[in-house]
ZAKEFI-274979 format. One line per 4 residues: for each residue x, y, z of C-alpha. Coordinates in nm, 3 decimals, m for minus. Example, Ala and Ser with C-alpha at 12.3 -4.5 7.8 and 13.67 -1.06 7.14 Angstrom:
% ZAKEFI-274979
1.230 m0.450 0.780 ~ 1.367 m0.106 0.714
***
This chain:
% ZAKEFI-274979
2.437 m1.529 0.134 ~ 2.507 m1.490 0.530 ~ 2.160 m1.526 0.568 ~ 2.132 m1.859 0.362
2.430 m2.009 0.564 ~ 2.288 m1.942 0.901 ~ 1.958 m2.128 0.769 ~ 2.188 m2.448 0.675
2.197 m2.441 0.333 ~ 2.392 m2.639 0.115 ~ 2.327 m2.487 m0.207 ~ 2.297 m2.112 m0.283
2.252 m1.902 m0.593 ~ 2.317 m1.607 m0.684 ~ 2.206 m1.401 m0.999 ~ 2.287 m1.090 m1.102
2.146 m0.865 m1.384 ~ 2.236 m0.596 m1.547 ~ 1.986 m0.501 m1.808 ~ 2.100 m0.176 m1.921
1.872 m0.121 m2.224 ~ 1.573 m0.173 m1.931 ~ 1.830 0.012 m1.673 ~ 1.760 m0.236 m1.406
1.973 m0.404 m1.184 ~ 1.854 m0.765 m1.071 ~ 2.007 m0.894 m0.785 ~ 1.872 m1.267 m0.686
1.966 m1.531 m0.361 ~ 1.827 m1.850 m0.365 ~ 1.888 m2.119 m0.079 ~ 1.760 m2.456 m0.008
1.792 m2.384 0.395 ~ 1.516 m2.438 0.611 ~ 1.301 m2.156 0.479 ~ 1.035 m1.891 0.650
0.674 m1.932 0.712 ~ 0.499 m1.674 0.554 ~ 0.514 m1.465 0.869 ~ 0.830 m1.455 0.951
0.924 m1.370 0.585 ~ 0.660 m1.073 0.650 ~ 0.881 m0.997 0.949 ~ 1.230 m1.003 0.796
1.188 m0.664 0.682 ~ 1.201 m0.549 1.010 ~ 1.542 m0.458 1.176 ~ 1.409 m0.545 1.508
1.321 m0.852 1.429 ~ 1.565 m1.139 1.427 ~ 1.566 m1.541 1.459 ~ 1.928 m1.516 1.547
2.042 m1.628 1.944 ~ 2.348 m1.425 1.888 ~ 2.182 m1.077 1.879 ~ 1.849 m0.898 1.906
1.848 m0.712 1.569 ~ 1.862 m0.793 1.166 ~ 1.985 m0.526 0.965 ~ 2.105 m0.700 0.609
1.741 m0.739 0.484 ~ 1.564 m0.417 0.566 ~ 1.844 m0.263 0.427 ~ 1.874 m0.423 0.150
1.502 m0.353 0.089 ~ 1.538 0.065 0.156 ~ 1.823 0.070 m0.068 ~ 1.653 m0.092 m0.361
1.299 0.081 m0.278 ~ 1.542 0.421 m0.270 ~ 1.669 0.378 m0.599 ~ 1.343 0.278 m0.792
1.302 m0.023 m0.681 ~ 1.172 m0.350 m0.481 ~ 1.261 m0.619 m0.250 ~ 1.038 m0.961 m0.222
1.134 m1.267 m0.043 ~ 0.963 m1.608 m0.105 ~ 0.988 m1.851 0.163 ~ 0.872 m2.226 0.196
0.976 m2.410 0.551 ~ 1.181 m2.702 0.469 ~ 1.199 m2.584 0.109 ~ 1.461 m2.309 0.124
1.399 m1.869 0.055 ~ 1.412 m1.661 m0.241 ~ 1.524 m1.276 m0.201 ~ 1.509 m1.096 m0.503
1.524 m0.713 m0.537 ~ 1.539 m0.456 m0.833 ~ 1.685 m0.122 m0.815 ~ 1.698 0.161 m1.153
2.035 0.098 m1.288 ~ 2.102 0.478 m1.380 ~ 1.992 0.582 m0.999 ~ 2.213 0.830 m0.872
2.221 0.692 m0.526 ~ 2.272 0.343 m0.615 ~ 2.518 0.171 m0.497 ~ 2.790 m0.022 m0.649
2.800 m0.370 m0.624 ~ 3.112 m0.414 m0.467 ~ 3.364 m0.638 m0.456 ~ 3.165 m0.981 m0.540
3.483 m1.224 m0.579 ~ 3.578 m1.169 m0.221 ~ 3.205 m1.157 m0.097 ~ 3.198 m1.469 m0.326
3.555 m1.643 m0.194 ~ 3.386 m1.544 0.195 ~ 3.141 m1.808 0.113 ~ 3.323 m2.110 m0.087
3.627 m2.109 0.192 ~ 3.360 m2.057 0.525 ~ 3.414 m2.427 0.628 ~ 3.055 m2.482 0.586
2.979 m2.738 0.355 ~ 2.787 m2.532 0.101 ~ 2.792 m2.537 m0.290 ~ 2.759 m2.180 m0.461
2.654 m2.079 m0.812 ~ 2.662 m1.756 m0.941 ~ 2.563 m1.619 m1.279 ~ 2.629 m1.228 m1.347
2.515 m1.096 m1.669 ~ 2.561 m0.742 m1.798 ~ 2.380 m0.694 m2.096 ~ 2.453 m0.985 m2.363
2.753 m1.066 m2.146 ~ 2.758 m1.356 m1.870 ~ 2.980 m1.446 m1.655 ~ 2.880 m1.791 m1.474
3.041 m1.987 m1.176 ~ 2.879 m2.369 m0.959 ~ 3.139 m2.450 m0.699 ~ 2.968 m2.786 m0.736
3.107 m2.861 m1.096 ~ 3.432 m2.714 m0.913 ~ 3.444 m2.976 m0.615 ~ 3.311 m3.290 m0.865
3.647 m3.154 m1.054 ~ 3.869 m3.176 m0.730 ~ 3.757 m3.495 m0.577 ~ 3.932 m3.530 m0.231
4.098 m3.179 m0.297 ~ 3.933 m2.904 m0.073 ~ 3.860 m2.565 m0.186 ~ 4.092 m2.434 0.092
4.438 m2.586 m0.113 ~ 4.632 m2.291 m0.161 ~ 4.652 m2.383 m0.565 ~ 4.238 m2.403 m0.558
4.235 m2.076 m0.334 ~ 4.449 m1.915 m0.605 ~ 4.266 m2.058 m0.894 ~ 3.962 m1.944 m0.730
4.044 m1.628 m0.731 ~ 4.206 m1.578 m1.035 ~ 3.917 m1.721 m1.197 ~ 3.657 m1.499 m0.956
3.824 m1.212 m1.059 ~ 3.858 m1.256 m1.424 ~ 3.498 m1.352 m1.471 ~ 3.358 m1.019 m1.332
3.643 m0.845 m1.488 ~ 3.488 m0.994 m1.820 ~ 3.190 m0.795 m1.768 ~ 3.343 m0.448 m1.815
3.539 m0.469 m2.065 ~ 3.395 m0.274 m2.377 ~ 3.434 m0.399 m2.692 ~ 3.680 m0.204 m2.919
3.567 0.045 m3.162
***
């Protein structure tokens, strides 16, 4: 999501899947940023490569990609100049040394309150259950009222939180 700001996006989305009957864990960012030529795409793999003034190395995507390739799995990126990038990598859901996914409302909440004028929807689904968030809807809800109110932040949060909360919670016997 970093990534897709720094390229100017104003739309990103995020999908994750859980398919644990396949045990495979999807984990998709879309952007409609300015977008690779196929050679730099080639080259964003490597952590001494960067496109970035601010420092001489990229770390996020290469490892991204050894993490997924480590634990069964892939990472491909699609880019188009002008047309935006597509990262999508697969890991075994069962690995051992996977990694959890972390704390996704505040990775999520990082992006909607950057001050960058960018619209985020997410969709996490773990197994028949989805959770699904478009700041978009959110902001053609608020009119004039910025995600960065302290009732929005709240609500945000709140509603962040219970979402992926959602996910876990087994169903009674």
């Amino acid at each position: 999501m970093e990534n897709a700001i720094e390229a100017g996006a104003t739309r990103i989305e995020v999908r994750i899947d859980e398919d644990l009957g396949a045990d495979r864990l999807t984990i998709e960012v879309a952007d409609n940023g300015r977008g690779m030529s196929k050679e730099i795409a080639q080259r964003a793999l490597d952590p001494f490569f960067t496109t970035r003034k601010t420092r001489h190395v990229g770390l996020g995507l290469p490892l991204f990609a050894a993490a997924a390739r480590h634990c069964d799995g892939d990472l491909t990126i699609e880019s188009e100049p002008g047309k935006g990038t597509r990262v999508r990598a697969t890991f075994r859901h069962s690995h051992i040394d996977r990694a959890p996914l972390g704390d996704m409302p505040s990775a999520l909440m990082a992006v909607l309150l950057s001050g960058r004028a960018v619209d985020l929807a997410y969709v996490h689904r773990v197994g028949e259950a989805e959770f699904a968030f478009d700041s978009a809807e959110v902001r053609r809800e608020l009119g004039e009222v910025p995600l960065t109110h302290p009732a929005v932040r709240q609500w945000l949060w709140q509603t962040l939180r219970e979402g992926e909360e959602s996910l876990r919670i087994k169903p009674s016997d």
